[in-house]
C-alpha positions, 0 to 999 in steps of 0.5 A: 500500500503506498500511503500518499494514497492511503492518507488521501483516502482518509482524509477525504472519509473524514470530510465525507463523515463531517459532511454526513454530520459525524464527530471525528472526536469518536475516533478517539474513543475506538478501542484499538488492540494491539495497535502498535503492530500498525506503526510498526509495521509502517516504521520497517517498511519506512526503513527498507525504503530508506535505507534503500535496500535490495529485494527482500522476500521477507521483507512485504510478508512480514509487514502483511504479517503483522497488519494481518494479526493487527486485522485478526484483532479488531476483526469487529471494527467497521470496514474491517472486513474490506481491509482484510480482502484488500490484505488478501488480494495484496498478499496473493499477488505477492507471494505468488511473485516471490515475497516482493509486489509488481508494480506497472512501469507505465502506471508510475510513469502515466502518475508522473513518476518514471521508474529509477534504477534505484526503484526497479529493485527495491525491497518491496516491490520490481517491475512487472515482466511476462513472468509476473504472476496475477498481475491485474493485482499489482500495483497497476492504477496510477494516481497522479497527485501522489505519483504513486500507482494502486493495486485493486487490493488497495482500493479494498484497504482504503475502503476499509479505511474510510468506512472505519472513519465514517462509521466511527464518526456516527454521522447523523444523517446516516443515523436518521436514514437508519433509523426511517428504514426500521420504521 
């Protein structure tokens, strides 16, 4: 997951949840377990793409690993269940291309960012080839304000990601709908 995008995603769930009239003070109040499993694995993917390292098949698993147990423990939260397709179609496709995730050459350029020597092999992630195995979930959609590309995984993940802001909110409006449906 490319977090430009990510972040984008959430913020734009956090204007959709004002506008629906939530509370985004409520995020506050939601009992996350095991959270430091997701910055962690944040700071380990930060850090191979820093230090810029070689590809690494243990490297993406492991941080799939532990947004996995992160998932398995906060299984009832909203959008959890998004969050956890999106992870499988994301772990499929790299696992079945060695532990590191294809990406589209000409979607980071068509996002306005051609592919450097130093990202054709990076620790989470190489151009796809002939070889590349499931490629219409690699990292194939191009978003042009970040210069990153998406997988159809991610579209799953962030969705997951705004329905939790949204439903977290409790948006009025949606309440209100809600409840003229029960009656």
């Amino acid at each position: 997951m490319t977090f430009g995008i990510l972040a984008w995603s959430l913020v734009a769930a956090g204007l959709l949840a004002l506008l629906l009239g939530g509370d985004l003070r409520n995020l506050g109040l939601l009992r996350i377990r095991v959270w430091w499993l997701l910055p962690t694995a944040l700071l380990l993917k930060i850090t191979a793409i820093t230090l810029d390292l070689p590809p690494a098949p243990w490297a993406q698993p492991a941080v799939f690993g532990l947004v996995a147990i992160g998932l398995v423990a906060n299984w009832r939260l909203p959008g959890a269940a998004l969050v956890g397709c999106g992870l499988l179609l994301n772990v499929l496709v790299t696992v079945s291309n060695g532990g590191v995730m294809p990406f589209s050459a000409s979607a980071l350029e068509a996002a306005g960012r051609p592919v450097s020597r130093a990202e054709a092999g990076g620790a989470f992630g190489h151009p796809d080839s002939q070889d590349t195995r499931l490629a219409w979930l690699d990292d194939r959609i191009p978003f042009p304000p970040t210069h990153q590309a998406f997988s159809v995984g991610d579209i799953f993940v962030m969705a997951g990601g705004a329905w939790l802001v949204i439903g977290a909110s409790r948006p009025a409006r949606l309440t209100r709908l809600g409840r003229l449906r029960a009656a």
